[in-house]
N, C-alpha and C positions, 0 to 999 in steps of 0.2 A: 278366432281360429283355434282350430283343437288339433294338438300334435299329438299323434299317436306311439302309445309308449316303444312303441319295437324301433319309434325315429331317435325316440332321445339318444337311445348310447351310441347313434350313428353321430348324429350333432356332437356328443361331449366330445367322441374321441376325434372331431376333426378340430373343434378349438381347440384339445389341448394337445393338438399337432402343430398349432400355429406356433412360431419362436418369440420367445420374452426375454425383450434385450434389458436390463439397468440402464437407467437414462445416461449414466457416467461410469465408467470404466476403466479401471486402470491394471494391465496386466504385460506383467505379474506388480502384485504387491507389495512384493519384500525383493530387495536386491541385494549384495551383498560385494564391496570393494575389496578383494584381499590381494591388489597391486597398485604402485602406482603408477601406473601405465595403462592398468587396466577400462574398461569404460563399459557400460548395462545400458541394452536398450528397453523401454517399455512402450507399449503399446497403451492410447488411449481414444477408448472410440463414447458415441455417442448415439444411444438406439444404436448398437452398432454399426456407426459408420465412422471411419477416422475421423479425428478431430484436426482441424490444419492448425497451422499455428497462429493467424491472426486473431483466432477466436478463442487463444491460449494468452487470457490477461499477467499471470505472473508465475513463476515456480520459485519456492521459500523453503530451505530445509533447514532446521532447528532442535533446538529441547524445549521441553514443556519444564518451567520448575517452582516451584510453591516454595510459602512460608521465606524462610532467612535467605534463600537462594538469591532472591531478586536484589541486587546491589540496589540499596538507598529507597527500596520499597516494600517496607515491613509492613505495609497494610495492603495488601495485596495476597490475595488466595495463590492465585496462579496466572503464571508469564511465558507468553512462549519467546523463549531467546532464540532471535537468528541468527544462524551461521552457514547462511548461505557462499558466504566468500570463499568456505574451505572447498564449494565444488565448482562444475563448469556445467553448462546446460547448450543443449544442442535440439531446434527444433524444425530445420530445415524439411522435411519431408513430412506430410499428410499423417498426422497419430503415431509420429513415433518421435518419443524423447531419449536422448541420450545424453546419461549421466557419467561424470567423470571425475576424481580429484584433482583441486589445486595442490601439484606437490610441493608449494611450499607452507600451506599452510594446514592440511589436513588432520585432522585430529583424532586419533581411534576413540568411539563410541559409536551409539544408535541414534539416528535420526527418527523427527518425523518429517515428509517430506509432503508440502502443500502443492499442488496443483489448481492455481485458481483459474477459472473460464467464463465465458458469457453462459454458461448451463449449468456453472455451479463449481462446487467444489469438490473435487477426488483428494483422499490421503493415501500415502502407502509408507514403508520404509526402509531407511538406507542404513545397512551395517559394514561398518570401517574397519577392518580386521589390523592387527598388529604389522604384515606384511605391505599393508596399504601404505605406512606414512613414510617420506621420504626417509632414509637411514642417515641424509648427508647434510639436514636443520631437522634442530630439534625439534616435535610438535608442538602442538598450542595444548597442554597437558590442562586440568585443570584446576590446578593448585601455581599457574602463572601467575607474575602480579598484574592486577586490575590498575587502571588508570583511576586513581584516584578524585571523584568526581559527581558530587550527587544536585541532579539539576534543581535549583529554585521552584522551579515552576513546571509542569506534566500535560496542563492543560491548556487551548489554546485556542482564539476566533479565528477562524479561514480570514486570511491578510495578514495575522499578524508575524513576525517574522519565528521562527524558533534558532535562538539564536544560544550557541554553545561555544566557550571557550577555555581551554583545558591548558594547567598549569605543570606543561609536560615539559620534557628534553628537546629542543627543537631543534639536534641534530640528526632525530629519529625522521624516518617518513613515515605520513600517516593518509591512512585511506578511510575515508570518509562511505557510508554505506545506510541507504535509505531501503527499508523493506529490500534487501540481499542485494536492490542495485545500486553500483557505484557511482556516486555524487560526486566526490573530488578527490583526488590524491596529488600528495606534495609533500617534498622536503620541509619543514620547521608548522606545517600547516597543522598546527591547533587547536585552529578554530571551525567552525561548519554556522554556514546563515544561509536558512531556507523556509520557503513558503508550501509545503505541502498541500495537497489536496483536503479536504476534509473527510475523518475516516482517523483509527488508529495506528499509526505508524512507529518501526522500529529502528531505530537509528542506534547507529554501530558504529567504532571506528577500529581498525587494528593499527600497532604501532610494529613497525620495522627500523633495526639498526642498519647505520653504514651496508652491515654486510648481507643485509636481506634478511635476516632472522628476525623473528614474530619477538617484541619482549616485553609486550603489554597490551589489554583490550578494552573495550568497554562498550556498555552496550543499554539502552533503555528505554520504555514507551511512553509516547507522546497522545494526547488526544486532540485532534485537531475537528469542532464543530464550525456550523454554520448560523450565522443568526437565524432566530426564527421567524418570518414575514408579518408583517404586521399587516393587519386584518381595518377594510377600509368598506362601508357601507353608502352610496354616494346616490344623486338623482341623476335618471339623464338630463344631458341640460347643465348640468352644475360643472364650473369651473372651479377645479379644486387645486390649490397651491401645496405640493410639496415641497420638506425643507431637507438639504444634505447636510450631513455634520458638519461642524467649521473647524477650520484649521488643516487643510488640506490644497493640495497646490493647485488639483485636476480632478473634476470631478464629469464622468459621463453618466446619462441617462438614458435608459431603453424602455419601451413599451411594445410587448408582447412578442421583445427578441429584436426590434427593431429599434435604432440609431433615433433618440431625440436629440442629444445635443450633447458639447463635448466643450466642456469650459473651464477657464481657468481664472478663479475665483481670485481676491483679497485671501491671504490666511486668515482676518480677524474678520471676515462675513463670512454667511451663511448662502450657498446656491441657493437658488429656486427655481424649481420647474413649474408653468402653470401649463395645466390639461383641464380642455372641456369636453366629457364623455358626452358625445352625439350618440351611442345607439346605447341598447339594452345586453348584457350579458356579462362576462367575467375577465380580468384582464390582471395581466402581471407585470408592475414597475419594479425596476432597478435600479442603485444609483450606486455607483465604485467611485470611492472618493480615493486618490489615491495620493500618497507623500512620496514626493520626489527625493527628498534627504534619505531616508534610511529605509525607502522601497517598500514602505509597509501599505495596506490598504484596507479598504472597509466596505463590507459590500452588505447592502442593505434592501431589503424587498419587501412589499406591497403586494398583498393579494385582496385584489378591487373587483366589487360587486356592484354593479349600476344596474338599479332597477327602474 
């Protein structure tokens, strides 16, 4: 087909009549706290359309800090520290976030503030003006003292537990903080033991006196992997014996999502599942062996090719 040129500049200018939305949005970008009282809404749409909030996975506002910054991670480039606990987040209505100070614990500086979704990621950021922080507790400045505390171990297999316990004042109360949400809080509570998802995670705690006042922090990232599946080339036909690791109390098995069997082994044997692939194609085993004593677990997968 031959377009004739006198059509073209009629065509361009109706495409570039059509509206080009950014897949993600955040408006405005910069916000700016100078009360405590005060609260900023933003708008976040998607091809411009609001974004509601069940499709809004997390909101994290933080520093980025490199080099000696990183308490007890000198070999690290750069860390983003969370301090999500100093705001409040509000997402009740279709694309609009409202942000706001914890007056007890708000800090003046600049944020970068994360917005995670099922379509991605938007940043923007939050500035804390001198008028913002409570006048009646003093802020979380940053020359506080740090909880003194540099973890053993960073890295971590999905089950295993991450377990932290801190050699603090246990008349203080402490609040406990996984990626900016609240895990646990408690008078003399020290300690934190949890199973996270797999993914990197930032775990925080703040410490409070008797009288509510912030008088020590701490804060640092963990990596938490998956095992990698172990790769299984089989005949149709063939009855093939899986083994679970031993020394576990309960061990369950799933094939392709679905329930084989749910047992509770000897701790000094080893389970066995036996499966005999009757047709041809591709299949996914499971096996969660899991310890009853100290809640840890192992989760272990099979990616099966029956030709």
């Amino acid at each position: 087909m031959i377009i004739s040129r006198y059509v073209l500049p009629i065509l361009a200018g109706v495409f570039c009549a059509l509206p080009v939305f950014p897949d993600l949005l955040l408006t405005p970008q910069d916000i700016e706290l100078q009360d405590i009282s005060e609260s900023k809404q933003l708008i976040l749409t998607h091809d411009g359309k609001p974004v509601p909030p069940d499709e809004i996975t997390s909101i994290v506002i933080g520093v980025r800090k490199t080099g000696d910054e990183v308490h007890g991670r000198p070999g690290v480039d750069e860390h983003f520290s969370n301090y999500s606990y100093m705001f409040e987040f509000k997402t009740g209505e279709d694309g609009v976030i409202t942000v706001s100070a914890d007056r007890d614990s708000l800090q003046i500086g600049s944020y970068e503030m994360q917005v995670h979704t099922i379509h991605g990621t938007v940043k923007g950021r939050v500035e804390a003006s001198l008028a913002a922080t409570n006048p009646t507790r003093p802020p979380l400045k940053g020359h506080m003292p740090r909880i003194s505390y540099s973890p053993a171990q960073t890295s971590f297999l999905y089950g295993q537990a991450i377990s932290i316990r801190l050699g603090s004042d246990a008349s203080n109360t402490y609040s406990w903080y996984i990626d900016g949400r609240e895990h646990s809080t408690g008078r003399g509570l020290t300690s934190l033991r949890a199973w996270p998802e797999p993914g990197q995670h930032e775990i925080s705690v703040v410490a409070r006196n008797p009288e509510g006042q912030i008088v020590s922090r701490w804060s640092d990232t963990f990596d938490v992997t998956r095992e990698e599946p172990l790769l299984s080339t089989v005949r149709k036909g063939d009855k093939v014996r899986f083994k679970a690791p031993s020394g576990y109390a309960r061990v369950v098995w799933r094939l392709d999502g679905k329930l084989l069997s749910d047992n509770r082994p000897d701790r000094s044997e080893r389970d066995v599942q036996s499966i005999t692939f009757k047709k041809r194609g591709s299949h996914t085993l499971s096996c969660r062996a899991e310890d009853s004593a100290d809640g840890n677990f192992r989760l272990i997968g099979w990616s099966i090719t029956v030709n």
